[in-house]
KEKE-3310 file (N, C-alpha, C; in steps of 0.2 Angstrom, whole numbers, plus 5000, padded with zeros to 4 digits):
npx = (6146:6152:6148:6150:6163:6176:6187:6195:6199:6210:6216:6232:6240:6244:6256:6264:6273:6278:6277:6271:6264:6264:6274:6279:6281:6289:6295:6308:6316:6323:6324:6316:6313:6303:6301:6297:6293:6292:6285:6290:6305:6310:6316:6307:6310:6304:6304:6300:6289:6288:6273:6260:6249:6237:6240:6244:6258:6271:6274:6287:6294:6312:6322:6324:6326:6338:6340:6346:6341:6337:6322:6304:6306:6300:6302:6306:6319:6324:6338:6339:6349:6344:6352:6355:6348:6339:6336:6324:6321:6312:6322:6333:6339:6347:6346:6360:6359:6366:6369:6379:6392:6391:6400:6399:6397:6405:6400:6385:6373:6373:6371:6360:6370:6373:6381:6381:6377:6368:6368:6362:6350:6336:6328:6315:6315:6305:6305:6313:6322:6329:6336:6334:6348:6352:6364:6362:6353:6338:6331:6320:6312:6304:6309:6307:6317:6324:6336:6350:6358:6374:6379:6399:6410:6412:6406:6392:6379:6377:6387:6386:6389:6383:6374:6368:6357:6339:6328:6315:6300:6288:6281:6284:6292:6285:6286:6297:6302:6310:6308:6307:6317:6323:6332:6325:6318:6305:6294:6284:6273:6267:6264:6253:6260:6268:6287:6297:6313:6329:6346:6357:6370:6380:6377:6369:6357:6340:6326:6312:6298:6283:6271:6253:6236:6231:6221:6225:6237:6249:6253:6257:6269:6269:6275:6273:6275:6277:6274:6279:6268:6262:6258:6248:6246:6234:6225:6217:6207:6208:6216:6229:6231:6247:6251:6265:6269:6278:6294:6300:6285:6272:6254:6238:6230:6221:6210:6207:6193:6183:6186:6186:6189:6207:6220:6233:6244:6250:6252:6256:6257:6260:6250:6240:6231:6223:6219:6224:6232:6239:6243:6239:6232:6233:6227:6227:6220:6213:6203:6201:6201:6205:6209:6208:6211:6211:6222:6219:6222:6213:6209:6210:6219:6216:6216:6208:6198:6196:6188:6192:6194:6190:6192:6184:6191:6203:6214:6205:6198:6208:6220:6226:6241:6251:6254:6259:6264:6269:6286:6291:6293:6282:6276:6266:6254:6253:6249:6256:6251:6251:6249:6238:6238:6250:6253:6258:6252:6248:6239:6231:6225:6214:6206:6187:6179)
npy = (5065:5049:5035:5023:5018:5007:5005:5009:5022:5023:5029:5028:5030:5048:5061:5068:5084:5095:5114:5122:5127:5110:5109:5099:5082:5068:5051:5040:5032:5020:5015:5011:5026:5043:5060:5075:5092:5110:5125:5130:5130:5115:5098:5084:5065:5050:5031:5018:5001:4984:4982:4970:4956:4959:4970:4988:4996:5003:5017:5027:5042:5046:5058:5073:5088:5103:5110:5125:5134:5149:5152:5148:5128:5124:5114:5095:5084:5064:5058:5047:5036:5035:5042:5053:5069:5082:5101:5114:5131:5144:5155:5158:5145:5129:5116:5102:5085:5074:5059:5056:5046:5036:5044:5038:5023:5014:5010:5012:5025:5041:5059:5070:5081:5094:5094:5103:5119:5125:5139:5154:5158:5172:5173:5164:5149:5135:5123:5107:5095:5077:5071:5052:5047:5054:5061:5074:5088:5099:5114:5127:5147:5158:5169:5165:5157:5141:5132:5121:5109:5101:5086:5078:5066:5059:5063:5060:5065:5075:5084:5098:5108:5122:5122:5127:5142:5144:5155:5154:5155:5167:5172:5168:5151:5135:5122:5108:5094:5078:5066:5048:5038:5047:5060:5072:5089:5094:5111:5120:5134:5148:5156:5148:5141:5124:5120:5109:5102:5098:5094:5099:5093:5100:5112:5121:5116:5118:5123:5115:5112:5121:5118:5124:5128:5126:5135:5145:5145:5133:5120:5108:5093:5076:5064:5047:5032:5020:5025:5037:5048:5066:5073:5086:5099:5109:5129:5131:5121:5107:5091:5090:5077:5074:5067:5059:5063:5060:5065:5075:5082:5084:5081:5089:5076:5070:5077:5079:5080:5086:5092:5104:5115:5124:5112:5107:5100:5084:5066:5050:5034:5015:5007:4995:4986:4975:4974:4980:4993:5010:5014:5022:5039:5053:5065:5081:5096:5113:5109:5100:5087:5071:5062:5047:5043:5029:5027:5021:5013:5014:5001:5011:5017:5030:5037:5031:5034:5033:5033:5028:5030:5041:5053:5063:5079:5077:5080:5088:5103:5110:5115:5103:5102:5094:5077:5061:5046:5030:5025:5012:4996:4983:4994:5000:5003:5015:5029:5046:5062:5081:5095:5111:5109:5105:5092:5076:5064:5045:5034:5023:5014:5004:4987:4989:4978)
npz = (5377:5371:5373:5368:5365:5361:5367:5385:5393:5407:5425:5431:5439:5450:5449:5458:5462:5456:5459:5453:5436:5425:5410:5402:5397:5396:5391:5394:5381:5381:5396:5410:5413:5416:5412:5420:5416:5422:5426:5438:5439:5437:5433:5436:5440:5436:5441:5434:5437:5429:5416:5419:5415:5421:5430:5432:5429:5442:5447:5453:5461:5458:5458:5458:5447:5450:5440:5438:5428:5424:5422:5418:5413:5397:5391:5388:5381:5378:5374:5362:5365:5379:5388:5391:5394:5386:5391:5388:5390:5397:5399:5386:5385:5384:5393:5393:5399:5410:5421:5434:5441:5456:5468:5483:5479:5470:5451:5452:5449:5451:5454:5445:5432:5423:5408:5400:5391:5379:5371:5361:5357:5357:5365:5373:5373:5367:5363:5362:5353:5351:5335:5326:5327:5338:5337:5332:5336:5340:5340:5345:5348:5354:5348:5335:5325:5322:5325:5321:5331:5333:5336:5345:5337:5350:5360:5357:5363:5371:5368:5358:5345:5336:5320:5311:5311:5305:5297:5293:5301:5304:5315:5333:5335:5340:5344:5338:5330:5325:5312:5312:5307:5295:5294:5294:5300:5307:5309:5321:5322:5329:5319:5310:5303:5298:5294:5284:5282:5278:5276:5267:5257:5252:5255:5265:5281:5274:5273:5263:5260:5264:5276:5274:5282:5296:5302:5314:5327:5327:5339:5339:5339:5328:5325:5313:5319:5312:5297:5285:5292:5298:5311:5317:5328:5333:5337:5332:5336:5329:5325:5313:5298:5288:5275:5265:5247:5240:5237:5241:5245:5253:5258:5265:5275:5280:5292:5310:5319:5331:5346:5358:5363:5363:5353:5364:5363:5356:5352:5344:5343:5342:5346:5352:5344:5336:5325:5307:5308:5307:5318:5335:5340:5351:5358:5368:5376:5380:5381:5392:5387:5384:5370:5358:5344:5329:5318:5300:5284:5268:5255:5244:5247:5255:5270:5286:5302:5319:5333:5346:5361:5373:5388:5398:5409:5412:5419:5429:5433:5426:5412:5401:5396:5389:5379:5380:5371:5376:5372:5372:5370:5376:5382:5377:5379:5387:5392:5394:5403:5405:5415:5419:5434:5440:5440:5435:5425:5422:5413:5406:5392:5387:5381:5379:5391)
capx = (6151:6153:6148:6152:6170:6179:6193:6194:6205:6210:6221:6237:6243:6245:6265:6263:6277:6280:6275:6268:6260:6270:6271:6280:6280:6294:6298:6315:6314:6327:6324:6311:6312:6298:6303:6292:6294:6290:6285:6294:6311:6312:6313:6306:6313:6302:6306:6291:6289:6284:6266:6256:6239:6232:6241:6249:6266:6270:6279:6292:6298:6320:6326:6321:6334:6336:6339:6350:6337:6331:6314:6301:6309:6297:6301:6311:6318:6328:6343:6340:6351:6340:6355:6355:6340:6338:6330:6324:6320:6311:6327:6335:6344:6346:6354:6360:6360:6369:6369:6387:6392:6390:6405:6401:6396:6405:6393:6378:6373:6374:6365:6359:6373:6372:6385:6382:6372:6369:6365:6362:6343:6337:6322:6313:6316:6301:6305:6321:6323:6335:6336:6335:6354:6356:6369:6358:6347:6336:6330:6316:6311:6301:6314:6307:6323:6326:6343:6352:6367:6378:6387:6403:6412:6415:6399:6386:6373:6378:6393:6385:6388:6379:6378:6362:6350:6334:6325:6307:6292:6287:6281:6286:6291:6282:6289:6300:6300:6312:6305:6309:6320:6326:6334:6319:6316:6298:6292:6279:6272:6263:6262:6249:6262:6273:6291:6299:6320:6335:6353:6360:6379:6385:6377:6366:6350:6337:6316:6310:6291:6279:6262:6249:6230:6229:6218:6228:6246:6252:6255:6263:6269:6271:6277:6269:6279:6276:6276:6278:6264:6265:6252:6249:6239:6232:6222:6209:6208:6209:6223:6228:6237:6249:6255:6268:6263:6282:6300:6297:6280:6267:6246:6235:6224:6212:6207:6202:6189:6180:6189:6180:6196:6214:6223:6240:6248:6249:6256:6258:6261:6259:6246:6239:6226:6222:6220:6232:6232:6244:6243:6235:6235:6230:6230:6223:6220:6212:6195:6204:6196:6208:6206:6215:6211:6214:6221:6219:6221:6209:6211:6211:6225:6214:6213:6202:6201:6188:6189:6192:6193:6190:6192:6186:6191:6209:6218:6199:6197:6215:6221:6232:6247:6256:6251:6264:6265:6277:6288:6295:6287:6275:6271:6263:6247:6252:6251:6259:6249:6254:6243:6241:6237:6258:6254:6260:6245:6247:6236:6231:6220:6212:6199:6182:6177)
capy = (5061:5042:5028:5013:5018:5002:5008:5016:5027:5021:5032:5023:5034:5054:5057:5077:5089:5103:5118:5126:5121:5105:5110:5094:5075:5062:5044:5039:5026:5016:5012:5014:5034:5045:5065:5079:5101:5114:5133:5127:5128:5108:5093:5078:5060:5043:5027:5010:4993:4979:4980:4964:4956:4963:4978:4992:4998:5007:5024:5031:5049:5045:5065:5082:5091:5109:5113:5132:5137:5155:5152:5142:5124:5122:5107:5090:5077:5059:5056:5040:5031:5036:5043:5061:5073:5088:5104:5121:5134:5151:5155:5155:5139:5124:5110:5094:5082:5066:5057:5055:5039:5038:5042:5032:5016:5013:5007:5016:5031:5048:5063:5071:5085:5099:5092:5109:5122:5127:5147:5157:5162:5179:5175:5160:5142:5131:5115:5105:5087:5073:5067:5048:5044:5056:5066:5083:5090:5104:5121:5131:5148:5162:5174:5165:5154:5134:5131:5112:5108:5094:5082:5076:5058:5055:5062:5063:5066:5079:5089:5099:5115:5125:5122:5131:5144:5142:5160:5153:5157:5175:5172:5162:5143:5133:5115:5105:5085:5074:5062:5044:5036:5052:5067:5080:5091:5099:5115:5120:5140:5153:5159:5145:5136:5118:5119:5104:5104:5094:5097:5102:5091:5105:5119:5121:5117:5123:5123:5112:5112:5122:5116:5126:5122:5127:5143:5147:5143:5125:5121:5104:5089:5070:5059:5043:5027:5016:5028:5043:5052:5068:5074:5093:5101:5117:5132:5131:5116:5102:5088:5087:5072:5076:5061:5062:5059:5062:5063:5081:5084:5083:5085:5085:5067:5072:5080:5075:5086:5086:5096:5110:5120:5123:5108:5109:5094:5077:5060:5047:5028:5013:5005:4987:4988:4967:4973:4982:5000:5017:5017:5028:5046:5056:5073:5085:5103:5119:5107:5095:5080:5066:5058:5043:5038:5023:5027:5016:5014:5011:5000:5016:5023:5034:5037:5031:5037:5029:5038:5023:5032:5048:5053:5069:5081:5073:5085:5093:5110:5113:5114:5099:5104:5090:5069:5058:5037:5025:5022:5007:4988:4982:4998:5003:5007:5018:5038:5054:5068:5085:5099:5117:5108:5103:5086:5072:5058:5041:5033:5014:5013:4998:4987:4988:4971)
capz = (5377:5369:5377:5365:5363:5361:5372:5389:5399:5415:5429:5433:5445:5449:5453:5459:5466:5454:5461:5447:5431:5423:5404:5397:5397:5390:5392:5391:5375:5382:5401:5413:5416:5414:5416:5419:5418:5424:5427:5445:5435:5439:5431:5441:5436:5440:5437:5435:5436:5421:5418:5418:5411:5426:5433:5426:5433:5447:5447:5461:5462:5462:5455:5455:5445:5451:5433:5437:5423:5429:5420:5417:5410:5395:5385:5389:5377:5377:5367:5359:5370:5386:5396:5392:5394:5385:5393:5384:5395:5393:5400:5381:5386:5383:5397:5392:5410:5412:5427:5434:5442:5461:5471:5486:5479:5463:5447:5454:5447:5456:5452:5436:5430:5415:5406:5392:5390:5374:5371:5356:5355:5360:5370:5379:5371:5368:5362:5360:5350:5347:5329:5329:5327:5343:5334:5330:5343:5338:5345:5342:5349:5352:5342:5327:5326:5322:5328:5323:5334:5330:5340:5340:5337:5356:5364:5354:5365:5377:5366:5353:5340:5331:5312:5308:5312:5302:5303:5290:5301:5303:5323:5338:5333:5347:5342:5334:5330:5320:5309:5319:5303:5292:5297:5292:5304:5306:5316:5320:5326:5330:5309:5307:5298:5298:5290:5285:5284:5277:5275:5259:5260:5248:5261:5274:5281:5271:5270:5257:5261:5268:5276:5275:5282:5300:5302:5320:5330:5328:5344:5344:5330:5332:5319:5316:5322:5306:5290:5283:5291:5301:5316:5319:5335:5331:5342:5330:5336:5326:5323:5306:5298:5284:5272:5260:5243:5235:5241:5243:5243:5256:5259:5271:5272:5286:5299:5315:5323:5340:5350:5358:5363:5358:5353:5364:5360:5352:5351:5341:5348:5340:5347:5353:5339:5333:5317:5304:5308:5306:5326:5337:5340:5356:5358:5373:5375:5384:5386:5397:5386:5382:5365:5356:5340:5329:5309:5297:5277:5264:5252:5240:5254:5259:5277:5291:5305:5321:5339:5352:5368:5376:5394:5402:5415:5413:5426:5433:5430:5423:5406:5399:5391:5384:5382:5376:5372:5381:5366:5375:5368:5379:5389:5371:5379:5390:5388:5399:5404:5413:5417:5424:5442:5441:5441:5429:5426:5420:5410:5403:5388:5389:5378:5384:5394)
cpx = (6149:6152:6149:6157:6171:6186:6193:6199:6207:6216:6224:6239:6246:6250:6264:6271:6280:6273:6272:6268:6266:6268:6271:6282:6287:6295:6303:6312:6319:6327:6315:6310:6307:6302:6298:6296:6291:6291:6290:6302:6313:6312:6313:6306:6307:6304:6300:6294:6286:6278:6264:6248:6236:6230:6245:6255:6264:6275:6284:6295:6307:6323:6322:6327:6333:6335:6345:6346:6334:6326:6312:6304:6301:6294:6306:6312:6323:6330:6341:6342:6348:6346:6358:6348:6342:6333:6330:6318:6319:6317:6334:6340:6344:6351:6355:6363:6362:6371:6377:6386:6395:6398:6406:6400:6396:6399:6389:6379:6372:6368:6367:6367:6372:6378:6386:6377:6375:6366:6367:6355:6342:6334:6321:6312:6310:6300:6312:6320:6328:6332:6338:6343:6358:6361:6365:6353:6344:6330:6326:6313:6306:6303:6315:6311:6321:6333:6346:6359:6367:6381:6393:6404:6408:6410:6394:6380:6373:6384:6390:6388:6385:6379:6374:6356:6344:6328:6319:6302:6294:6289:6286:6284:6289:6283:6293:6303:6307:6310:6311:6314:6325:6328:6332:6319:6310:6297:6286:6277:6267:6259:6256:6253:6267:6278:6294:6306:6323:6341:6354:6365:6381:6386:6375:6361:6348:6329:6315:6303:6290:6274:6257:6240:6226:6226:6222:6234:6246:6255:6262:6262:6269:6270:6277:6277:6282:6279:6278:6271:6265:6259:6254:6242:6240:6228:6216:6204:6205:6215:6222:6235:6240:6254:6261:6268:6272:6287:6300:6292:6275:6260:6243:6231:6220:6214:6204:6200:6187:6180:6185:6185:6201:6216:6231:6245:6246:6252:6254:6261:6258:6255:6245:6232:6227:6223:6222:6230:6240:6247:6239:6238:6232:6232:6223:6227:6217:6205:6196:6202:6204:6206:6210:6210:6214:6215:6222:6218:6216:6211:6216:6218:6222:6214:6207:6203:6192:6191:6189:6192:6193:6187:6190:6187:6197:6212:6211:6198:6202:6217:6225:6237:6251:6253:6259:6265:6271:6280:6290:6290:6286:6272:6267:6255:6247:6252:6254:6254:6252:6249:6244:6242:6245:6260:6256:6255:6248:6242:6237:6225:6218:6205:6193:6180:6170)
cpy = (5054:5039:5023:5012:5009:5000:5013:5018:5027:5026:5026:5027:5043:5055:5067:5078:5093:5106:5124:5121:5116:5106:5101:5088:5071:5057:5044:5032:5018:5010:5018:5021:5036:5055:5071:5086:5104:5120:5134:5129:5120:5104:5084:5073:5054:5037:5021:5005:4991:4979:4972:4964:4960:4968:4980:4993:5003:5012:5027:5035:5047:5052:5071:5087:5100:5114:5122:5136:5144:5157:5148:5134:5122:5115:5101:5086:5073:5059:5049:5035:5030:5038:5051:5065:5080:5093:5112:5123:5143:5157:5158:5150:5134:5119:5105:5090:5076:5063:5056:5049:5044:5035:5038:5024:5015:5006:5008:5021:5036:5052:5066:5079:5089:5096:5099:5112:5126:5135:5150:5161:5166:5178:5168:5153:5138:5125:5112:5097:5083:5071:5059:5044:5049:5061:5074:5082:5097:5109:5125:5139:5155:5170:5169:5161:5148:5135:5122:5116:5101:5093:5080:5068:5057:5058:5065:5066:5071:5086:5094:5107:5114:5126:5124:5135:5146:5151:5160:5155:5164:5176:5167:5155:5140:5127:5113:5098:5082:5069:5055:5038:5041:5058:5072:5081:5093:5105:5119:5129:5145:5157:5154:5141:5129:5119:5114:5105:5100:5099:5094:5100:5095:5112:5117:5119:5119:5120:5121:5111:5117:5122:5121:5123:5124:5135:5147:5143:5134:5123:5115:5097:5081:5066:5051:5038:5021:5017:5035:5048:5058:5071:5081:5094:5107:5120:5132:5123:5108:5100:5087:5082:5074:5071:5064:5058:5058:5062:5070:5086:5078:5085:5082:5080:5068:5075:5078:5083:5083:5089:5101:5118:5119:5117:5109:5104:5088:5070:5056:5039:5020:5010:4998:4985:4980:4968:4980:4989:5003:5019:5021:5034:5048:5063:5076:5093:5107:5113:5100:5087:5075:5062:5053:5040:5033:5025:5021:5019:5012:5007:5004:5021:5026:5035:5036:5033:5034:5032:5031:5025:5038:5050:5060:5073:5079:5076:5091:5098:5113:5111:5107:5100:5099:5082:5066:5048:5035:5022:5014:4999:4985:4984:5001:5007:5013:5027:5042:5059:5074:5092:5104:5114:5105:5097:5081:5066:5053:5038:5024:5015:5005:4995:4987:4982:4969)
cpz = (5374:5375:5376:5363:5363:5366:5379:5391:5408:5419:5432:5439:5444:5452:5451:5460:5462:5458:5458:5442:5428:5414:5399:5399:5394:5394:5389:5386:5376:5388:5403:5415:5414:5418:5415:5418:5419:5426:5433:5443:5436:5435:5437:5436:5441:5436:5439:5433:5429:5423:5416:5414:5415:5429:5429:5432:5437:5447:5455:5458:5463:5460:5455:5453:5446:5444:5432:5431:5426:5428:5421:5412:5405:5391:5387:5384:5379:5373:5366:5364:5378:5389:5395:5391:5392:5389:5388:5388:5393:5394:5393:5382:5386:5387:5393:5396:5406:5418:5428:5440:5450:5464:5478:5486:5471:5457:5448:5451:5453:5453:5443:5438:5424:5413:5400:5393:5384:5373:5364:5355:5358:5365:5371:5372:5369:5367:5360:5358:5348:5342:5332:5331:5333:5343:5331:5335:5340:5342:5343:5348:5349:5347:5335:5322:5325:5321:5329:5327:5332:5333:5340:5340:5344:5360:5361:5357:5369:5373:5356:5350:5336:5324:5307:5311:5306:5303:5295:5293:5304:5310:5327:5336:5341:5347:5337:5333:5322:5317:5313:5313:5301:5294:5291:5299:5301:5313:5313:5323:5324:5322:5307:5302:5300:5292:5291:5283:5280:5275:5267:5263:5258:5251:5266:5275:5278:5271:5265:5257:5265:5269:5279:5277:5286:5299:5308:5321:5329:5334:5346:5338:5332:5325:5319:5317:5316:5299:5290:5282:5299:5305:5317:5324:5334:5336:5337:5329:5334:5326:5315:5304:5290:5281:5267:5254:5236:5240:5244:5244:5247:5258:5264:5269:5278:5291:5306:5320:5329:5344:5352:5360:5359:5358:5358:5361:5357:5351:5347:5340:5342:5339:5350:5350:5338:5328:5314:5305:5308:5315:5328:5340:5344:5358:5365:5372:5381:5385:5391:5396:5383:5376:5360:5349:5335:5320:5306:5289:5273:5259:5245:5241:5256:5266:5280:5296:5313:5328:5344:5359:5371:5384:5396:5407:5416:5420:5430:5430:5423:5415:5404:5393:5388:5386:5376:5377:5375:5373:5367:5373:5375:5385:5381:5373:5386:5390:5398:5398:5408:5411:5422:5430:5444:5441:5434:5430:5422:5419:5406:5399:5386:5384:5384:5387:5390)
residu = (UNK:UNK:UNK:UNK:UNK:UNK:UNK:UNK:UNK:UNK:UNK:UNK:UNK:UNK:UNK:UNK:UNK:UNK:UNK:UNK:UNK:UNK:UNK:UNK:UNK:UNK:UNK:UNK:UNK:UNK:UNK:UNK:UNK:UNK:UNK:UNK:UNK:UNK:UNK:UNK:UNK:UNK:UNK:UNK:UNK:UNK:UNK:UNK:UNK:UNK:UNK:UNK:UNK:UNK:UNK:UNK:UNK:UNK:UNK:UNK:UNK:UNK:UNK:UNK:UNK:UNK:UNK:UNK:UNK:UNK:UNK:UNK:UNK:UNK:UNK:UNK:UNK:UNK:UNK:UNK:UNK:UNK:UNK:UNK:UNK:UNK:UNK:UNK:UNK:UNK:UNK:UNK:UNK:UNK:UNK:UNK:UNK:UNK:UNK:UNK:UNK:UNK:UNK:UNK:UNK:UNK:UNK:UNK:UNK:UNK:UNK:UNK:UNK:UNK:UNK:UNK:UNK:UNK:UNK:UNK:UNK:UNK:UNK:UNK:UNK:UNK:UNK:UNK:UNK:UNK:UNK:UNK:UNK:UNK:UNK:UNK:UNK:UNK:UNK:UNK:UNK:UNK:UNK:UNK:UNK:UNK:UNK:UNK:UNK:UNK:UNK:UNK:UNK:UNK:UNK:UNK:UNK:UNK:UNK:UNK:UNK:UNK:UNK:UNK:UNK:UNK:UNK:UNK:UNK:UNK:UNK:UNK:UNK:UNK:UNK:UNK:UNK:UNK:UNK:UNK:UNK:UNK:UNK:UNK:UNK:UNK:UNK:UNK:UNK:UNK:UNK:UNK:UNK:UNK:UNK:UNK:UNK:UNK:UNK:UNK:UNK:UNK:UNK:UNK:UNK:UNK:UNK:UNK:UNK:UNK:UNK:UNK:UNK:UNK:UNK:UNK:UNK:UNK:UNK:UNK:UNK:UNK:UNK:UNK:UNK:UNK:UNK:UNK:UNK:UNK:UNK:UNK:UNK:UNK:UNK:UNK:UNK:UNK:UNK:UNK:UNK:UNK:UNK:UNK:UNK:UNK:UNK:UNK:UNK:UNK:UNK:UNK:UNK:UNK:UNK:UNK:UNK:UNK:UNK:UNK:UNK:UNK:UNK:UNK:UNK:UNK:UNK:UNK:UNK:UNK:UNK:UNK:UNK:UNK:UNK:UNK:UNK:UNK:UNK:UNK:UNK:UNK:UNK:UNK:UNK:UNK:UNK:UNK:UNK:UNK:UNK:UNK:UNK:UNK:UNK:UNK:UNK:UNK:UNK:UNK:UNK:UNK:UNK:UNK:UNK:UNK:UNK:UNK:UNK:UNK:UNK:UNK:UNK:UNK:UNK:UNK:UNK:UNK:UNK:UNK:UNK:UNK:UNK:UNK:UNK:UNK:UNK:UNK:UNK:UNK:UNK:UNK:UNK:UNK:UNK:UNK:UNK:UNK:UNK:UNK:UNK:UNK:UNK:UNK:UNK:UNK:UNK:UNK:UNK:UNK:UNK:UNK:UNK)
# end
């Protein structure tokens, strides 16, 4: 392990109570929420305080939404506006919850509700994503399927139909990410490949790239914050970063090795870097190690790439399935973990003293 990282990983606080492993992670981008998933069928909601110079926030348990999902709840995302949460469930289903306004104490919120549940895939769901204007939300599953729905006017966030199914990779798609400006999709799956997406106004969706590179599954995508660059987490485990070098036409620009197991996931966060970087990128997997590095451009554009901090043993024994940044200005240092042991970790990446 490093010793003279620049950067460490501090424990903010462990916020338990799935009952089985917790796959997925998200921050609401709006407000203080944080939601977790699980093999449980659940999703647990907490909300935190403002951090300071000196403490990080504090976490409280307010929600466990039963979910009526009669599988494991895979994947969670926020619409844009923080007030709808998507879930995609091995289930083939997809909720969409919205809190409804508390009947004994008007302007209070109430409890979470499915406001929809979107069905069409054959078998078990694994990722679901809002586009950043809200209005498209997108579905990927292990029948091999990306699946956009469309909003409509009057509630874009929660009322969708379906306006395309995507049937490009061979295997099971295991992700699916919208770029955080343009309406690309990207997924990622089990074929070893990443496909990129746009609408045709004149048709339909359609596959205008595909990234080859990975030797094994792509397990999980994260698109940077900054530019147009995209993050891949592979089982042969490596993350690779994939620039665009053309309006249709993307290469890979490096590789980030290390790892000793599968990559599962990957994030993407801005950073609190002094000097001018691409952001940092964190990704964990099957060897429970925590790693965040720092990109940066060459003069030449070329990519740099410098490891600042790495934690291991994140969740103990147990695998970690998903890490994700705090989108939100000035929790920027803070990451989400969740791990077989069903727990959800908070994290503070901190310079070294």
């Amino acid at each position: 392990m490093e010793v003279d990282l620049p950067y460490r990983i501090d424990a903010v606080q462990e916020l338990p109570g799935h009952h089985d492993r917790a796959w997925h992670v998200a921050w609401n981008p709006a407000k203080p929420l944080i939601s977790s998933c699980s093999a449980d069928k659940t999703v647990r909601m907490y909300t935190y305080t403002s951090p300071t110079n000196s403490s990080a926030p504090t976490f409280s348990h307010i929600a466990t939404i039963p979910t009526g999902h009669t599988k494991t709840v895979r994947s969670v995302a926020w619409a844009p506006s923080g007030n709808t949460l998507a879930t995609a469930s091995f289930d083939a289903n997809i909720g969409i919850w919205e809190q409804e306004e508390s009947e004994e104490d008007e302007g209070r919120k109430g409890e979470w509700e499915c406001a929809s549940l979107l069905e069409g895939h054959e078998t078990e769901c694994k990722s679901v994503a809002y586009s950043s204007s809200g209005t498209l939300l997108a579905s990927c599953s292990r029948d091999k399927t990306v699946w956009i729905w469309e909003g409509d006017a009057v509630h874009p966030d929660s009322d969708f139909e379906c306006m395309g199914v995507l049937m490009e990779h061979t295997q099971d798609v295991k992700c699916v990410a919208w770029h955080p400006e343009e309406e690309i999709l990207a997924s990622a799956s089990y074929d070893d490949t990443i496909k990129l997406y746009i609408d045709d106004p004149s048709d339909d969706w359609f596959c205008f790239l595909t990234l080859t590179g990975h030797s094994s599954t792509v397990w999980s995508l994260a698109w940077s914050p900054k530019s147009s660059y995209l993050a891949s987490a592979s089982d042969d485990k490596s993350v690779r970063i994939w620039r665009r070098v053309a309006e249709h036409k993307w290469e890979c620009a490096l590789a980030l090795e290390g790892n000793e197991r599968s990559v599962y996931s990957v994030s993407w966060g801005i950073g609190k870097s002094s000097s001018p970087s691409l952001g940092w990128v964190a990704a964990v997997g099957g060897d429970g190690v925590i790693r965040v590095w720092e990109l940066s451009e060459n003069e030449d554009s070329t990519l740099r790439q410098k490891l600042i901090a790495q934690l291991a043993s994140a969740h103990g024994v147990y695998d970690v399935n998903s890490i994700a940044w705090c989108p939100r200005q000035g929790f920027e240092d803070l990451l989400a973990t969740t791990g077989d042991d069903g727990a959800t970790r908070i994290w503070r990446v901190q310079p070294v003293a």
